[in-house]
C-alpha positions, 0 to 999 in steps of 0.5 A: 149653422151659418156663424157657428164654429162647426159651420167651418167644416161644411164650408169645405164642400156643402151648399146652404139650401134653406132653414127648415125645422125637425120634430124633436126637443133643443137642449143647450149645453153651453158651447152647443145645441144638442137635438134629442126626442121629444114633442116640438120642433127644432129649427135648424139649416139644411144643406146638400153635401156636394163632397161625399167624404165630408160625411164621416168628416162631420161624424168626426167633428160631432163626436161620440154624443152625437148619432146620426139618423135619417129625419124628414125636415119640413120647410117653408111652405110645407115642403118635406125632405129627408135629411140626415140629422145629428141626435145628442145621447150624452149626459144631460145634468148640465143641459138647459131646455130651450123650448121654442127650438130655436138655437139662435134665439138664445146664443146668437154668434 
């Protein structure tokens, strides 16, 4: 997301699009959020990737606890979008509930 380390990386060929949000649960792990199945929805940002080798550029910067898979993202005033997204399937001993889904709310950077 905008302000966020990793956002470095999509700043070298993607296009902010809108805020949107996925169903799944928001984990916080200190340094980072972390999406995983669950009832609720997670907020987060959606972007174009204008530059196709960027994709396993992001793969990279994710890391092997991260997976990406295909999920349909509901925006404002209900439109509904394929997208890929990133899903946590490392340890979660340390990691903290964020229940309303938002990642900004609680580590605004």
């Amino acid at each position: 997301m905008r302000g966020y380390a990793l956002h470095r990386v999509l700043a070298r060929g993607a296009t902010f699009l809108a805020e949107g949000s996925v169903p799944g649960r928001l984990l916080d792990l200190g340094r980072y959020p972390a999406l995983i199945p669950g009832a609720g929805r997670v907020r987060g940002e959606l972007y174009r990737l204008d530059d196709p080798e960027l994709l396993p550029v992001l793969d990279r910067e994710e890391g092997y606890n991260f997976g990406r898979s295909k999920t349909i993202v509901t925006l404002g005033g209900g439109r509904r979008l394929r997208a890929w997204v990133y899903r946590y399937r490392g340890p979660r001993e340390r990691a903290v509930p964020v229940p309303h889904g938002d990642y900004r709310r609680i580590r605004w950077r």
